[in-house]
Every structure is written in C-alpha cells, then in structure tokens.
N, C-alpha and C positions, 0 to 999 in steps of 0.2 A: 504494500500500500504506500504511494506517495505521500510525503509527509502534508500534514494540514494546520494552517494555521489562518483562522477566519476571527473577526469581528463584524458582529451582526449590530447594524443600529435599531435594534426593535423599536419601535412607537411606544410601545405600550409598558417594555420593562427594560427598556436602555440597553447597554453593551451584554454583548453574552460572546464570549467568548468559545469558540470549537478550535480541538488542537487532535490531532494524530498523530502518529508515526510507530509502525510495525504492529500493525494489530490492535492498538489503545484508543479509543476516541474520548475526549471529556469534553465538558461542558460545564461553566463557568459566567458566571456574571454578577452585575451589579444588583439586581434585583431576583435572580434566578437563583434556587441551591446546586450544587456542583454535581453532576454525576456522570458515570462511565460504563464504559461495555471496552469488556477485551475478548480479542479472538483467544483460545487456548489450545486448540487442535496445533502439532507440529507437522500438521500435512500444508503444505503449498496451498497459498492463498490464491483466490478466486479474484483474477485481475475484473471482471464485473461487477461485485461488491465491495463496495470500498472500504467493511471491516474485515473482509476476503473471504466470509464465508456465510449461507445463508441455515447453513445446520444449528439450531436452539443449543445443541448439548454442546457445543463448541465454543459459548458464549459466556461471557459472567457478565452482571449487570447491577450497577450499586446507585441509587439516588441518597443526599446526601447520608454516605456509607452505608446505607440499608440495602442486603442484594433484594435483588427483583429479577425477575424471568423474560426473557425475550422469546417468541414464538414466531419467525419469520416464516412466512408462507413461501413455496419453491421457488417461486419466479417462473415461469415456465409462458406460456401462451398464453392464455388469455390473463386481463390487465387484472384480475383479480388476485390471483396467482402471488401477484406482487407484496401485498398488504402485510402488513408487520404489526403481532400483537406482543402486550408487554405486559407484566402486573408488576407495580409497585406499591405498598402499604396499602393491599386490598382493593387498589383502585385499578378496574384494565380499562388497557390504553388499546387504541386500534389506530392506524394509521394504513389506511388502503390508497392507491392511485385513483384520482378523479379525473387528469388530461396525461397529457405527455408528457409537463414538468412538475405537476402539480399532486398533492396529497393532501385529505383531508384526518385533522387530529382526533378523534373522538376518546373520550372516557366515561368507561359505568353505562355507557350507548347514548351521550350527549355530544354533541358536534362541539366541539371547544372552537379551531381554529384550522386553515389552510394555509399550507407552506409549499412554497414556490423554488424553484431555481432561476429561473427566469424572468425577471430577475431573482437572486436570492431575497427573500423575503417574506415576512407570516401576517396574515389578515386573523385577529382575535373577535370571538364573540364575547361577550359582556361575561358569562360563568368559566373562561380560563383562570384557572389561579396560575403562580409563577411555577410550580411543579410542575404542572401540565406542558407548558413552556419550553423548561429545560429537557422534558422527555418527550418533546415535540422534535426539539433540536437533535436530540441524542441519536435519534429515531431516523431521521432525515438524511445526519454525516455518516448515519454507519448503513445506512440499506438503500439511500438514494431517495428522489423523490420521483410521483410519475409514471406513467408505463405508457406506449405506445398502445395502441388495440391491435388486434390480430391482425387484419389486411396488412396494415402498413408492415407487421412483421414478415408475415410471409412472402411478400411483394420483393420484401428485402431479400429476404433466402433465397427467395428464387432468383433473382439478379446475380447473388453471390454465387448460388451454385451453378448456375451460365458461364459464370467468367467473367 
C-alpha cells in the first residue's frame, strides 16, 4: 500500500487527519476520536484495496482503543458487493457504494452521511455524531469509496480481454 497522508477540511468537524503506510490506516482529528484498522495476514497485499485486503479475519479495528469488527463484502460485480460493515461499541456501521465515487454512511440503519472522492469530501445529516465521522473516514481510506455498476465493468473486461 502507498503511503497516505491526507487532511480533510470537514465543514462540520474540522481537520481529520488519514495516514497509512504498510497495512495501518488511522484516523485522527480535531473534533473526531482516533481510530484504526490494520491488515494482519503476511500474505501479499491486494494492490485494489488500499488496506490490501478485503478478508474481515485479516483485519483488527480499534475506535478510540476499543476493537471493533470490520465485515467487508467481496467486491466482486455487482456495486453491492462493495459495501463495508463494521461494529463499534454496539453500534453497526454500513457503508455501501451509491455512484462510482460515492458511499453512503449509515448506523443502527440510519443514513448519517455521504462520502465522496471526487472531490474528496462528506455531506453530514443532522444525527452524525463525531464517531460516526471518524468510522466514516476509517471506512472510506481503507476499502475505497464507490463502485462502478456492472455494464461499465464488463464493457471494460471485454475491451481488456480484446487487447
């Protein structure tokens, strides 16, 4: 995994800082608590996921130092596939692909907020608190945001495997 090191100007909760390098992503701010997911598998990382791998049991995951469980979906074809769940201090988290760059946050089955890459950045509903936030973030640097829909994949493969 290339090394990361982002600041986010959230609107809502200021600087959050994202950092990586070899498997570690954390999450950091000014109004955020700190948390992390590290890959732990010594199998070669998954150059498509940017924590390098999309297997749960590979994973550890701490919001401030409390572990929590990540549950990422395969990734495979359809844009569902994509969606990334998580529990921290009883509360699950869901993060599915809504467009191509775009993820929507939910928790407990309430729509918190949507996080973009494109630009990088999150649009919050009124019931986010700053946890939701940091594990919106956490969520985002380590599994990506977004999925293509099918057509466009296949469109691709087929091209690719034409030549």
């Amino acid at each position: 995994m290339p090394a990361l090191d982002l600041v986010v100007h959230d609107e809502r909760f200021g600087r959050v800082h994202v950092t990586g390098d070899g498997g570690r992503i954390t999450v950091s701010g000014e109004q955020v608590p700190g948390c992390e997911v590290t890959r732990t598998s010594p199998e070669p990382a998954r150059a498509d996921v940017p924590i390098g791998t999309r297997e749960g049991a590979e994973l550890t995951a701490a919001l401030s130092g409390r572990p929590g469980t990540l549950t990422p979906g395969p990734g495979r074809l359809t844009r569902g596939s994509y969606r990334v769940d998580a529990e921290f201090d009883g509360d699950q988290y869901r993060l599915p692909p809504v467009t191509a760059t775009a993820s929507r946050l939910s928790v407990n089955g309430t729509a918190v907020g949507e996080l973009d890459t494109q630009p990088l950045h999150a649009t919050w509903q009124d019931a986010v608190r700053a946890e939701h936030a940091a594990v919106g973030y956490l969520l985002l640097a380590a599994f990506g945001a977004g999925a293509r829909r099918m057509p466009g994949l296949l469109l691709e493969s087929l091209t690719q495997y034409q030549g």
